[in-house]
C-alpha positions in Angstrom: 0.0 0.0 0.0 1.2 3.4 -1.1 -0.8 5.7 0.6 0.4 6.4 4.2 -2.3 6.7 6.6 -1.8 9.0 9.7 -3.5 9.6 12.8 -5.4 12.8 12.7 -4.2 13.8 15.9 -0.9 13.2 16.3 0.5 12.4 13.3 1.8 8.7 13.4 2.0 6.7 10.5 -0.2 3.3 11.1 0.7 0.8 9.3 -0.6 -2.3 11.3 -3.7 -3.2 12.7 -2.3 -2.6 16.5 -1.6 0.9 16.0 -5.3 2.2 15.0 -7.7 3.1 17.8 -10.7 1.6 18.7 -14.3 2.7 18.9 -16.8 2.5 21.9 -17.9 -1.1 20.4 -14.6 -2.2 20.5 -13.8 -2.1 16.4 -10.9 -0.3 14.2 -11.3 4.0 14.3 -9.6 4.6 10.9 -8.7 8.4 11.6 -6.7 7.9 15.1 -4.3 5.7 17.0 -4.3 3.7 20.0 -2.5 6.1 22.0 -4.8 9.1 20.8 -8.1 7.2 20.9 -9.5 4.2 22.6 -12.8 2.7 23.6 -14.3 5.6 21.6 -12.8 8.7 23.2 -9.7 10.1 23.0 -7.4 9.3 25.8 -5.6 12.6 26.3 -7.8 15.8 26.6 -5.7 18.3 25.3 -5.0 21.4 22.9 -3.3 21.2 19.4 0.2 23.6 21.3 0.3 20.9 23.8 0.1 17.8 21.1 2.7 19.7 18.5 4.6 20.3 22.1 4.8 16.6 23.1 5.1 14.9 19.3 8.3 17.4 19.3 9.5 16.0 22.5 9.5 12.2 21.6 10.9 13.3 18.1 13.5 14.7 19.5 14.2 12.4 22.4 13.9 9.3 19.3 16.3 11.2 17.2 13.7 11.9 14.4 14.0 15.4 14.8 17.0 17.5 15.2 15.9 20.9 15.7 13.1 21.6 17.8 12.1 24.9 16.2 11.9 23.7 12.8 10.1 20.6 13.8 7.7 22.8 16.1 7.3 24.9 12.7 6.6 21.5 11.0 4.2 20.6 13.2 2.2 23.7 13.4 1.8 23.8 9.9 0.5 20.3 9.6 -1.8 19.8 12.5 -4.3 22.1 11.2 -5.1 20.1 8.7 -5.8 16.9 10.8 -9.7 16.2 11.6 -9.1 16.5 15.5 -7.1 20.1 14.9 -9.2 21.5 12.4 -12.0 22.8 14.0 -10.0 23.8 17.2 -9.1 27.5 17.6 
């Protein structure tokens, strides 16, 4: 599969069954991933500046980012356009 499907929260890349959420009934949520959304709510209650804030921080602590201000620039360009983000203020 081509297409790269991310969670529309935080960004991850899901690839495998295990790392999409799951709804209230217990089956697959397509947009997010288990750690944003289980059991049909998300786990995490927080705003889009806190999400971009942590994603930076296990980016940079996994080595996938090297600068934090051009990966927090990254991030706040992208997040907006993610279903969770885009109706937030």
């Amino acid at each position: 599969m081509d297409e790269r499907i991310f969670c529309q929260s935080c960004g991850m890349p899901m690839t495998d069954a295990e790392h999409f959420g799951t709804k209230a009934d217990g089956s697959l949520e397509e947009d997010y991933c288990t750690y944003c959304y289980q059991n049909g709510a998300f786990t995490n209650a927080c705003t889009m500046d806190e999400m971009i804030d942590f994603c930076v921080n296990m980016g940079m602590d996994s080595g996938m980012y090297q600068d934090r201000e051009e990966a927090t620039k990254g991030l706040e360009a992208w997040f907006p356009t993610l279903k969770r983000w885009k109706q937030a203020d």
